[in-house]
KOLZAFI-913420 format. One line per field, with one value per residue (C-alpha): residue in three letters; x, y, z. Coordinates in Angstrom, 2 decimals, always signed. Example, Ala and Ser with C-alpha at 12.3 -4.5 7.8 and 13.67 -1.06 7.14 Angstrom:
# KOLZAFI-913420
rest	ALA, SER
X	+12.30, +13.67
Y	-4.50, -1.06
Z	+7.80, +7.14
This chain:
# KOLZAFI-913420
rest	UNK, UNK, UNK, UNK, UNK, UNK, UNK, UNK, UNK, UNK, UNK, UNK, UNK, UNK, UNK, UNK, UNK, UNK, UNK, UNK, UNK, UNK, UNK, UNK, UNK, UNK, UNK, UNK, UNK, UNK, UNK, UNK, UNK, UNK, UNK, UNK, UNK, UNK, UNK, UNK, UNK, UNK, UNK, UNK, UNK, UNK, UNK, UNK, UNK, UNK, UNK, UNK, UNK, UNK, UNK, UNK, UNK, UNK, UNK, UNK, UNK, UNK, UNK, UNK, UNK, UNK, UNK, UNK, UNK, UNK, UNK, UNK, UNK, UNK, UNK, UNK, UNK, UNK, UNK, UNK, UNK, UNK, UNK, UNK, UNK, UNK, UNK, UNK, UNK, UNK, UNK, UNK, UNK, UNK, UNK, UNK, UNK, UNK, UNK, UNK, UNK, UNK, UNK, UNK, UNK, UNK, UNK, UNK, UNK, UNK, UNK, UNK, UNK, UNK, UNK, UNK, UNK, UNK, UNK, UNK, UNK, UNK, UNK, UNK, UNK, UNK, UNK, UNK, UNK, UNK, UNK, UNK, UNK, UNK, UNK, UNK, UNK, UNK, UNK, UNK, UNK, UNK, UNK, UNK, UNK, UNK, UNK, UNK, UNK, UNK, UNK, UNK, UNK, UNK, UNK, UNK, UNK, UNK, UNK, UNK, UNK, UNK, UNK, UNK, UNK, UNK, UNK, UNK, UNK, UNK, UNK, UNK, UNK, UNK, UNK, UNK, UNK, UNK, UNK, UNK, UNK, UNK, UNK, UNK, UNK, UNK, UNK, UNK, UNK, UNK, UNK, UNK, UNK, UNK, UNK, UNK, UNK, UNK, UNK, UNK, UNK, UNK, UNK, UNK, UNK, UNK, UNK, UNK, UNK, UNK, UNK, UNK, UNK, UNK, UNK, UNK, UNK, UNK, UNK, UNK, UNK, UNK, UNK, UNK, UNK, UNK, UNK, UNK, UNK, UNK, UNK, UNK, UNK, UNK, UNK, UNK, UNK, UNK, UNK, UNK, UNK, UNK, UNK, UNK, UNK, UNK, UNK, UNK, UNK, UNK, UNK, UNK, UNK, UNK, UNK, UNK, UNK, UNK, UNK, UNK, UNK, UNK, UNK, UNK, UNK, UNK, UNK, UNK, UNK, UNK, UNK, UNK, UNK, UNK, UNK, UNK, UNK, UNK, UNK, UNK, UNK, UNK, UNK, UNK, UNK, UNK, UNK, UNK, UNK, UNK, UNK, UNK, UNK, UNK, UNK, UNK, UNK, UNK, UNK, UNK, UNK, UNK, UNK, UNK, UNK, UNK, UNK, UNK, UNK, UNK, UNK, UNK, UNK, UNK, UNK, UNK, UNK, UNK, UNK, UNK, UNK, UNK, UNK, UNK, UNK, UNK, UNK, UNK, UNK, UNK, UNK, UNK, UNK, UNK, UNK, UNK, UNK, UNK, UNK, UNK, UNK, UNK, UNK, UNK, UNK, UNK, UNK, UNK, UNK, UNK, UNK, UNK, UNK, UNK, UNK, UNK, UNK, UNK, UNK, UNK, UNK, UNK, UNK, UNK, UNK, UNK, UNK, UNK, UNK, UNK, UNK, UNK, UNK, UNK, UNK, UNK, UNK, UNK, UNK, UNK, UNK, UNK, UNK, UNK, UNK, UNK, UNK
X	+40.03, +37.52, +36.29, +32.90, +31.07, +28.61, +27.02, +26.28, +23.93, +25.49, +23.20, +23.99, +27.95, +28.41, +28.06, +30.72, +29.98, +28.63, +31.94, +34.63, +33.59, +31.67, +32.98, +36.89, +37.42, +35.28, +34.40, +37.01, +39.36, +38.05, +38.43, +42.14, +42.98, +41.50, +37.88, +36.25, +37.38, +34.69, +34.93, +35.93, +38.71, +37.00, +36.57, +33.69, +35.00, +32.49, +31.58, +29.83, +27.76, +27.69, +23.84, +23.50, +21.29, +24.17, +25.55, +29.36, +29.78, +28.89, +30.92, +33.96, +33.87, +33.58, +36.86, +38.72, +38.46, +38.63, +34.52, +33.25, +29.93, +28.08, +24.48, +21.45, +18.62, +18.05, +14.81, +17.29, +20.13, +17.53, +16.32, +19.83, +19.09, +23.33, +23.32, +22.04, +23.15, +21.32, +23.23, +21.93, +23.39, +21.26, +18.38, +17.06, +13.72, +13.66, +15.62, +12.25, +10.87, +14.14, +14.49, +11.47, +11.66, +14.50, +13.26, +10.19, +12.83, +14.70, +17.42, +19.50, +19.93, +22.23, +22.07, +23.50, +21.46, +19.01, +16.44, +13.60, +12.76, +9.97, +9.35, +6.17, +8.22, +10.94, +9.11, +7.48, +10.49, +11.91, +9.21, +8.82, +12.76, +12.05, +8.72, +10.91, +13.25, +16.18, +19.52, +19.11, +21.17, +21.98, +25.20, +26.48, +29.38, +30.38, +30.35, +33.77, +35.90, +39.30, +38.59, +35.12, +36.41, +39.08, +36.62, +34.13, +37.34, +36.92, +33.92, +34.00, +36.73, +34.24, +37.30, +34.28, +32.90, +29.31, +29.13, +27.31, +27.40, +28.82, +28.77, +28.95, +30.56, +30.59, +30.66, +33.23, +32.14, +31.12, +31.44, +28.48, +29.45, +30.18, +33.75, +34.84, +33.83, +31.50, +32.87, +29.37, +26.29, +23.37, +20.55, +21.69, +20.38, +17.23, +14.70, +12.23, +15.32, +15.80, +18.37, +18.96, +21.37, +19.00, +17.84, +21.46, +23.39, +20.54, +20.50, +24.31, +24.31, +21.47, +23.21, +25.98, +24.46, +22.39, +25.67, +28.16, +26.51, +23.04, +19.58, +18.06, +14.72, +13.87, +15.19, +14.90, +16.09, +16.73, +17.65, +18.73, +18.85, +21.85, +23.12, +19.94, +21.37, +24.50, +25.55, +24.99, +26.97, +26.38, +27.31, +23.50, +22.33, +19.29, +17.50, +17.99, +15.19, +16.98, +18.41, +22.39, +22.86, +21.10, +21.64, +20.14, +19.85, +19.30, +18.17, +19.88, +19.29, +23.16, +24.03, +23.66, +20.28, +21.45, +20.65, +23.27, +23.32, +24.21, +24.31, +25.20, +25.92, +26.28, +26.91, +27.69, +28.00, +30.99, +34.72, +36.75, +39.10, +38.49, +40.80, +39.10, +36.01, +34.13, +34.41, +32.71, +33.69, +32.20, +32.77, +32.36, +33.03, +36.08, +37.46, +37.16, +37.70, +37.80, +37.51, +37.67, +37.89, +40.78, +42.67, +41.15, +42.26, +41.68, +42.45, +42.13, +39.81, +43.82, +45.28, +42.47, +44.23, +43.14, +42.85, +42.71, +40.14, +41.51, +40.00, +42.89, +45.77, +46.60, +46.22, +49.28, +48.36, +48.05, +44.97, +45.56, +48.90, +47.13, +45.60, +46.87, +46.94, +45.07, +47.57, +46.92, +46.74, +45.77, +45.28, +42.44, +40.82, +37.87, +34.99, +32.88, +34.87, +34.63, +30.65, +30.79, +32.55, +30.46, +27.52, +28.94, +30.14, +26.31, +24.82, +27.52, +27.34, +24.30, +27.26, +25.55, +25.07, +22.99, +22.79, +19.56, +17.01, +15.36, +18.10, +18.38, +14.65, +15.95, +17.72, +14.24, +12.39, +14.87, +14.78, +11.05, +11.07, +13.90, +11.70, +9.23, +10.92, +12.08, +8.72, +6.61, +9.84, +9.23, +11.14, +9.89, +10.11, +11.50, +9.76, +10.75, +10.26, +8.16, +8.65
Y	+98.26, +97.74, +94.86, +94.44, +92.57, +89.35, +88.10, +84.35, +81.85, +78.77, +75.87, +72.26, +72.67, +70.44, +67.44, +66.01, +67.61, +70.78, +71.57, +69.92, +70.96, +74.06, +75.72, +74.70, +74.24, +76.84, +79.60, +79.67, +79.34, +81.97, +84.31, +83.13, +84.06, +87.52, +87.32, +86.49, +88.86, +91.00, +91.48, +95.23, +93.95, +94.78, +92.17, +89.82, +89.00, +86.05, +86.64, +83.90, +82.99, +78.98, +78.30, +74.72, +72.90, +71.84, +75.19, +73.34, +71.75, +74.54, +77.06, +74.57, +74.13, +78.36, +78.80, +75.79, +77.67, +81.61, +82.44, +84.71, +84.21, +81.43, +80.87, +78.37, +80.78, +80.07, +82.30, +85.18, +84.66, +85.09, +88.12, +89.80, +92.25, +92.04, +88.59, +88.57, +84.62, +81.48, +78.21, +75.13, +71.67, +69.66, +67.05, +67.15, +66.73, +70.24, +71.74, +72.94, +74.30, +76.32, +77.54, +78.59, +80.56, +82.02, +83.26, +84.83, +87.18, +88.47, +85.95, +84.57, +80.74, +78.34, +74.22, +71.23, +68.66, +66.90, +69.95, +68.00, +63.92, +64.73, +66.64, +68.49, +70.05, +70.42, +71.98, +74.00, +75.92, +76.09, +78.24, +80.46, +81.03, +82.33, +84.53, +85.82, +87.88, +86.45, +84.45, +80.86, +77.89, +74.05, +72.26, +70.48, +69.68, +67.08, +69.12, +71.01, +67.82, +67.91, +64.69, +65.54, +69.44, +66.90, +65.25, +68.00, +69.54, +66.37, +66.74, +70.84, +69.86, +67.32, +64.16, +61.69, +62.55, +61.06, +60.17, +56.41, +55.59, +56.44, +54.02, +55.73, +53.17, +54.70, +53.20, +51.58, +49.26, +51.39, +48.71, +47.62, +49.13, +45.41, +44.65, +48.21, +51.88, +53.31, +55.54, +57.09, +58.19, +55.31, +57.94, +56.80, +53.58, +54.90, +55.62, +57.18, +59.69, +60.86, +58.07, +55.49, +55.65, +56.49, +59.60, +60.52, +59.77, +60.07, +63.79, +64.36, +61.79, +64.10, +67.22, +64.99, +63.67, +66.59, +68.61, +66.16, +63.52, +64.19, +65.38, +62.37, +61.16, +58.11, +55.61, +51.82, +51.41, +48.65, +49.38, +46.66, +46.63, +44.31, +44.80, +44.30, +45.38, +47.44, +49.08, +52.99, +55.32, +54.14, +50.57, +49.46, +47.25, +48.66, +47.38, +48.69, +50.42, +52.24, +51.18, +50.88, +49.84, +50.99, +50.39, +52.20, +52.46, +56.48, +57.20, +60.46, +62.96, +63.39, +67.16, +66.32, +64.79, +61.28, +58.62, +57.96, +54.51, +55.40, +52.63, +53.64, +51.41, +52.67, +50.96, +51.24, +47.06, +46.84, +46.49, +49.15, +47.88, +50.22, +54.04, +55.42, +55.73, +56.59, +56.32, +58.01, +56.59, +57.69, +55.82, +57.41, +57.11, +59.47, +57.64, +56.70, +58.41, +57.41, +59.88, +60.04, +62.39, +63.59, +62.11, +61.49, +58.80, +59.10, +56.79, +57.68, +55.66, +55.89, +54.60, +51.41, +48.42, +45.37, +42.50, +38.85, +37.17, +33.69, +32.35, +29.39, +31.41, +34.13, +37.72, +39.30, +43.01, +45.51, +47.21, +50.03, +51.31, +51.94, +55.11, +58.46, +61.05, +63.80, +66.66, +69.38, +71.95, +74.18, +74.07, +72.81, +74.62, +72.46, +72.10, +73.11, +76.36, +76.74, +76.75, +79.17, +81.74, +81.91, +81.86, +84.88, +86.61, +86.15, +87.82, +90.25, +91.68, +89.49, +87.37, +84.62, +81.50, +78.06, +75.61, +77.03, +75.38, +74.67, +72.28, +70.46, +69.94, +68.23, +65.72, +65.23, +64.65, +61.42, +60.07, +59.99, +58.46, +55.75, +55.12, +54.65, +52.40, +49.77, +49.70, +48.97, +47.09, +49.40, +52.06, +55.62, +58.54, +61.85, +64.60, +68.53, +69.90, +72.87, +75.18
Z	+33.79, +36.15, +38.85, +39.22, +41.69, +41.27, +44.16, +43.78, +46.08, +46.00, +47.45, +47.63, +47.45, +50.30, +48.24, +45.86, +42.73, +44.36, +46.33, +44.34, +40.39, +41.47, +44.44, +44.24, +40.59, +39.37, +41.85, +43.91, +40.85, +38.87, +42.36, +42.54, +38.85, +39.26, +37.96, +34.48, +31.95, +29.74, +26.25, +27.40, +29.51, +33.16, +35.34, +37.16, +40.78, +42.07, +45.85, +46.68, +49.59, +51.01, +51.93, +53.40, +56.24, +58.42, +59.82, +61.07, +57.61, +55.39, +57.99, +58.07, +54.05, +53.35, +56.20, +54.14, +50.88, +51.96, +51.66, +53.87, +53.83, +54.65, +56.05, +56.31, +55.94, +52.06, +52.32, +53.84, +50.80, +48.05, +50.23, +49.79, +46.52, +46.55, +45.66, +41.56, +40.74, +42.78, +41.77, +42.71, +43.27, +45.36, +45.44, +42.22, +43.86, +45.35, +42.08, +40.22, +43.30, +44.44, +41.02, +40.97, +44.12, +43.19, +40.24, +41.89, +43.77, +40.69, +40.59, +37.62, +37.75, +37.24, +38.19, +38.24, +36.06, +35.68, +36.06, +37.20, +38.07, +35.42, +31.93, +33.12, +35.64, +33.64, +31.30, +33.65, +35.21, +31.61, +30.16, +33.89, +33.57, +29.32, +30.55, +33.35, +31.32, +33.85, +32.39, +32.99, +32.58, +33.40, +33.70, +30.21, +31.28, +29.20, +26.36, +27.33, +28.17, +26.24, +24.69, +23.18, +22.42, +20.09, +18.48, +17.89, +16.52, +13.93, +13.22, +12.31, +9.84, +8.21, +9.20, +9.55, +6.34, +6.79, +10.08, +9.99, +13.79, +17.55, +20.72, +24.22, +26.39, +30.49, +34.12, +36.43, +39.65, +42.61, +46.06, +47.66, +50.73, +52.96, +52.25, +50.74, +51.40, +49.01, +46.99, +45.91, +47.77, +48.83, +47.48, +43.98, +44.48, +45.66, +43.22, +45.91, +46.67, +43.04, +42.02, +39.13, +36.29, +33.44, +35.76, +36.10, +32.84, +29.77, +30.75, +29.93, +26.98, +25.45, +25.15, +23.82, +21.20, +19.73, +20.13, +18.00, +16.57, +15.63, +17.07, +18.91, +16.84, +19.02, +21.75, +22.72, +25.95, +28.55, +32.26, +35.00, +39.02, +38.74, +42.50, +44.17, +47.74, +49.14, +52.41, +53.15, +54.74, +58.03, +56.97, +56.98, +54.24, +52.16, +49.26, +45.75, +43.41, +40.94, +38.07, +38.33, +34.35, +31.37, +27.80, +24.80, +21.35, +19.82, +16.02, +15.38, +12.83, +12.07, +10.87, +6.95, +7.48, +7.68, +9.83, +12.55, +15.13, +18.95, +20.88, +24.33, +27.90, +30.98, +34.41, +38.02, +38.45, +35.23, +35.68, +33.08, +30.84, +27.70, +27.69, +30.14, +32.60, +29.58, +26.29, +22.53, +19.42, +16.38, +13.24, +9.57, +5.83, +5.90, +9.61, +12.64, +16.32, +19.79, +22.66, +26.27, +29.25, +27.88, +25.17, +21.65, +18.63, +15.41, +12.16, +8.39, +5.75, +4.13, +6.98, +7.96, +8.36, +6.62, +9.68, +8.87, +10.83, +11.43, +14.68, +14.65, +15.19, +17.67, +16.67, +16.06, +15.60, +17.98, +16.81, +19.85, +18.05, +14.37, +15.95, +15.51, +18.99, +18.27, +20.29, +22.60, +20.67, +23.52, +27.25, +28.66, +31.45, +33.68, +32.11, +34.86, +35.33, +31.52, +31.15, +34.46, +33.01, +30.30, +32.38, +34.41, +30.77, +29.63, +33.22, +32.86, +29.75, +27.65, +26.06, +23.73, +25.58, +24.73, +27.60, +28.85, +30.99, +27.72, +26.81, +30.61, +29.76, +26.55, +29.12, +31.26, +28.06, +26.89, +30.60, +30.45, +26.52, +27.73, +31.18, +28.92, +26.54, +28.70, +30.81, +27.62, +25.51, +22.45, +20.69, +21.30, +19.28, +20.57, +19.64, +19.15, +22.71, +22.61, +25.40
């Protein structure tokens, strides 16, 4: 059995997705466990290098987790013929332009989504990545949670029967930043900086919906600026102008060809009391199934309850213990770690592998159709992306 080597850029890791999904859970965990095994049984042993602008952060975060390398001479990295892999997690602003220049010296990529703050650009990098002959891919994370992995596990084994509808229901109340620390970055809030909640969240609930419920035919879409100001890192108060709440409605084409409903609502300004931080329930003509990060409900058409609905008198069932716990029937790695080890199987040895930059540009193209929607209050219809 042997070890190979993959040198890997890693930009951007200094932020909180970049260092702890990527870096710790992913990179560094893959390095601890040995490598990525090959089909063949050899081994992939990531060696990564750190590349940010603030030399005594990015030096200070590579010593904390065992790196060796570290650097802020991006130009110099891609340089490095050793280094095959650029990863990117930063500004989505600069993402098409770094992968772009990364591709122009021979490098496979890899980023965090979305791909670009528009589809031309999206596009754009997309079809350079395809005519470049170089693996390419974008985070879709989502897609390897143990509570959706459940319920695509339902929906393989045709348990919805046909699947009529699904409801996406995310967010949690992040502080303004005046009576409690914020607990994520002010640039969110900042449309001129890349931020807003449609931006953020339509890209992930793309790949989730073409992937288990149903290729998305069209969207109606209302966003809100429902916290007008809050308090940045340096406790100074700033005016909003992105949208911190969103809430659509997707046609889908469902997997049979039949219509499915998604309504979906997400917000930074609502306070949780559902299972979890977020929340996919699908209902259909064989039953029903809640999911969430990790756990994952389901209840038979044999096993519905019939509820009175008598507004006079209290209600006495307990409509949360009529569902059934779908079990672990295995363990369930990260998700992040999960899609990067099939990333590094498919530079490695041309293992299959979907989540392209095509399908990130998926996510771009229903930002700019639900952007679109709630500027001119109409539904818009989501075309096949050709690129």
């Amino acid at each position: 059995m042997a070890t190979q080597r993959l040198g890997i850029i890693m930009h951007g890791v200094t932020g909180r997705m970049g260092m702890n999904q990527h870096l710790i859970r992913s990179i560094c965990a893959i390095r601890a466990q040995g490598g990525t095994t090959l089909s063949n049984g050899d081994k992939v042993m990531p060696d990564p290098i750190l590349i940010g602008r603030n030399a005594e952060k990015i030096e200070a975060l590579a010593r904390a987790h065992g790196i060796a390398r570290w650097g802020t001479d991006l130009a110099a990295a891609l340089a490095n013929k050793d280094d095959t892999v650029f990863f990117d997690a930063g500004t989505t602003q600069m993402r098409p332009k770094l992968l772009a220049d990364a591709i122009r010296a021979g490098k496979h990529v890899y980023c965090e989504k979305p791909i670009a703050t528009n589809l031309n650009e999206a596009v754009e990098i997309a079809r350079v990545a395809q005519a470049s002959g170089l693996k390419h891919g974008a985070v879709q994370d989502k897609l390897f949670l143990p509570g959706l992995r459940k319920l695509d596990m339902l929906r393989r084994a045709g348990f919805f029967g046909r699947m009529l509808s699904a409801r996406i229901d995310f967010g949690y109340w992040v502080f303004e930043g005046d009576l409690q620390p914020i607990q994520r970055p002010s640039w969110n809030y900042r449309a001129e900086d890349g931020g807003g909640m449609i931006l953020d969240m339509m890209c992930h609930w793309r790949y989730v919906l073409d992937n288990l419920f149903g290729k998305v035919k069209s969207v109606s879409c209302l966003g809100a600026t429902l916290i007008p100001q809050r308090w940045d890192e340096a406790g100074q108060p700033y005016a909003c102008t992105a949208d911190d709440a969103a809430y659509a409605t997707c046609e889908l084409e469902g997997h049979n060809g039949e219509p499915v409903i998604a309504q979906l609502t997400m917000s930074w300004a609502t306070r949780v009391r559902r299972d979890d931080l977020v929340t996919f329930a699908v209902d259909g003509t064989g039953g029903s199934a809640v999911a969430g990060l990790s756990s994952c409900r389901a209840q038979t058409r044999v096993a519905t309850p019939r509820p009175v609905w008598n507004p006079d008198e209290k209600q006495t069932m307990n409509f949360y213990d009529q569902w059934q716990e779908i079990p672990d029937s295995q363990v369930y790695e990260n998700g992040f770690k999960i899609q990067w080890e099939a990333f590094i199987r498919h530079v490695a040895e041309n293992a299959p592998y979907k989540w392209t930059l095509e399908e990130g540009a998926k996510g771009v193209q229903l930002v700019e159709a639900a952007l679109a929607s709630w500027k001119e209050r109409r539904w818009i219809d989501v075309p096949a992306l050709a690129v």
